[in-house]
DSSP file (Angstrom, degrees, kcal/mol; ACC not computed):
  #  RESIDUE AA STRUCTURE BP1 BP2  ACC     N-H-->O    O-->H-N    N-H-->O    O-->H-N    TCO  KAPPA ALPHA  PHI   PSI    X-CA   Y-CA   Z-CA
    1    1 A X              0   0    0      0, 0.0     2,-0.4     0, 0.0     0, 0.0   0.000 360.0 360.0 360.0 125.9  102.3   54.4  194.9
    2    2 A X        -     0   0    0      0, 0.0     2,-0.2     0, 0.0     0, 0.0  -0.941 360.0-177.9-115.1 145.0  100.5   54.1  191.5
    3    3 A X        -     0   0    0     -2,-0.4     2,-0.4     5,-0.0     3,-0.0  -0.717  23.4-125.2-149.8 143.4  102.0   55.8  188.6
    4    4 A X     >  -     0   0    0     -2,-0.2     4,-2.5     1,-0.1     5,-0.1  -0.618  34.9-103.0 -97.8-173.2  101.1   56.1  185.2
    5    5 A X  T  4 S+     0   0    0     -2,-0.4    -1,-0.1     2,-0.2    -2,-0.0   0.930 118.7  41.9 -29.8 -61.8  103.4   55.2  182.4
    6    6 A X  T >4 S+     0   0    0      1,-0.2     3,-2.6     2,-0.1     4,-0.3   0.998 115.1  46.5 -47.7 -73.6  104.3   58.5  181.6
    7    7 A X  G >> S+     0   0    0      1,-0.3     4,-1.5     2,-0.3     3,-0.7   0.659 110.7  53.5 -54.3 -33.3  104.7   59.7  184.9
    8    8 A X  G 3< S+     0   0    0     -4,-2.5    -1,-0.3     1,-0.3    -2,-0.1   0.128 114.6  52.0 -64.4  16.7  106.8   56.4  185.9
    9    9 A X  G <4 S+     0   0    0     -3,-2.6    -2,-0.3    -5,-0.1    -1,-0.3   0.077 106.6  43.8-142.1 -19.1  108.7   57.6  182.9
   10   10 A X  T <4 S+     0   0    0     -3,-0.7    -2,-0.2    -4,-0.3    -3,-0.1   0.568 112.1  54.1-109.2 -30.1  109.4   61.0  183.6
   11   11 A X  S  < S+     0   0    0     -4,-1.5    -3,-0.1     2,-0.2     4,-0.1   0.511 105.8  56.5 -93.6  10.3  110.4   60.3  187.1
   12   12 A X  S  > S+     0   0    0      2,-0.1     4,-0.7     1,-0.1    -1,-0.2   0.532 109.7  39.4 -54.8 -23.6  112.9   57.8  185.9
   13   13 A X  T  4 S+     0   0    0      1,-0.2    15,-0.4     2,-0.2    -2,-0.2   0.574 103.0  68.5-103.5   7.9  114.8   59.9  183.8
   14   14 A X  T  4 S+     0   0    0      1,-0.2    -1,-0.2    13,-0.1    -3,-0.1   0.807 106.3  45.9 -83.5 -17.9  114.6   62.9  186.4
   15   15 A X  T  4 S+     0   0    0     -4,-0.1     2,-0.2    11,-0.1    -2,-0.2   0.680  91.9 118.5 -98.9 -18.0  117.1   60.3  188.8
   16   16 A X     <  -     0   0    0     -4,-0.7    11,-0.9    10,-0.1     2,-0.4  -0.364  46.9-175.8 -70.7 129.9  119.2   59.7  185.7
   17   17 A X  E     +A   26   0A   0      9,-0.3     2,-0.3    -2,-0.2     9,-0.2  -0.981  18.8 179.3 -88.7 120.4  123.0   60.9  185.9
   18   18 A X  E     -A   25   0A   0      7,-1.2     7,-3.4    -2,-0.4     2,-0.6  -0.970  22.5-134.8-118.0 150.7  126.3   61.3  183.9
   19   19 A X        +     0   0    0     -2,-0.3     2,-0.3     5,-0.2     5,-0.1  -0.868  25.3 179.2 -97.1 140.0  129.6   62.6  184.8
   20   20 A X  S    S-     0   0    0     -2,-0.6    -2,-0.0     3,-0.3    -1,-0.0  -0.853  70.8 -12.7-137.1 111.8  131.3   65.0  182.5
   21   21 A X  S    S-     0   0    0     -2,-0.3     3,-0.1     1,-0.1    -2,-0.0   0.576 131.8 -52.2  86.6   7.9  134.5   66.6  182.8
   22   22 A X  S    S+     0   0    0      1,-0.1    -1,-0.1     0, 0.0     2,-0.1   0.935 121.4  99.1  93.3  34.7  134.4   65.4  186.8
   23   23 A X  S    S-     0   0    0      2,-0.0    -3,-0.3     0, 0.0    -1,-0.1  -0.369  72.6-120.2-158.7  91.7  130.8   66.9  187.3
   24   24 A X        -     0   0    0      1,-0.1     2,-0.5    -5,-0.1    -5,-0.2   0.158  28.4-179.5 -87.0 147.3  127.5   65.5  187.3
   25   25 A X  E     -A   18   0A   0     -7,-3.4    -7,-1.2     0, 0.0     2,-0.3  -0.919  36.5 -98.8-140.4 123.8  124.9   66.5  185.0
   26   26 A X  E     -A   17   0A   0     -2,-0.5    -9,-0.3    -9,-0.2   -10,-0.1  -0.024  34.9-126.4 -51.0 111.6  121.4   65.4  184.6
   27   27 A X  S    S+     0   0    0    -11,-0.9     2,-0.5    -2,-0.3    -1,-0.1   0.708  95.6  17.9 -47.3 -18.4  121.1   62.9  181.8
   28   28 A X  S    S-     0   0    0    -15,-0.4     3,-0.1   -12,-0.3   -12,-0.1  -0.945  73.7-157.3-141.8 153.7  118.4   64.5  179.7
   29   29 A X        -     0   0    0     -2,-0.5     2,-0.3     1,-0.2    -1,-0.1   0.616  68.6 -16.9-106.6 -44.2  118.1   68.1  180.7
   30   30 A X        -     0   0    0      2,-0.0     2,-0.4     0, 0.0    -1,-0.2  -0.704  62.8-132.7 175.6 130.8  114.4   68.8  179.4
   31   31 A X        -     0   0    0     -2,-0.3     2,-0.4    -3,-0.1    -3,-0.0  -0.839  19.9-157.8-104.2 130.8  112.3   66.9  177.1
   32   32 A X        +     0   0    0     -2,-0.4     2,-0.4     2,-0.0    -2,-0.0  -0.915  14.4 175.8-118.8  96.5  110.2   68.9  174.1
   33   33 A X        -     0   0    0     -2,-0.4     2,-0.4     2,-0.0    -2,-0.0  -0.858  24.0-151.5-134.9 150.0  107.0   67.6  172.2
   34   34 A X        -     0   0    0     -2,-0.4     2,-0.4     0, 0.0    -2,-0.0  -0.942  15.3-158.7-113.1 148.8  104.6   68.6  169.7
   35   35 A X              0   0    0     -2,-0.4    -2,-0.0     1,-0.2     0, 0.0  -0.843 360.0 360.0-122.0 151.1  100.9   67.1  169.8
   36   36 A X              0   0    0     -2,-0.4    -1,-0.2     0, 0.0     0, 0.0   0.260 360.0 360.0  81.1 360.0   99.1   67.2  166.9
C-alpha cells in the first residue's frame, strides 16, 4: 500500500487511543486548518 505523508499521517493518529476516567477516547478528536 502506498501512502502519502499526509495520509500516513492522518491514518496514524485515527488508531491513536487514551483512557480517561476508565473509557477510551480517541486521542485527537478532529484536526482544523487554515490554508492561505
Amino acid at each position: 500500500i502506498r501512502l502519502t505523508t499526509a495520509q500516513a499521517l492522518v491514518k496514524f493518529l485515527n488508531q491513536q487511543y487514551i483512557e480517561v476516567d476508565g473509557k477510551m477516547a480517541p486521542f485527537v478528536d478532529g484536526i482544523f486548518t487554515l490554508f492561505g
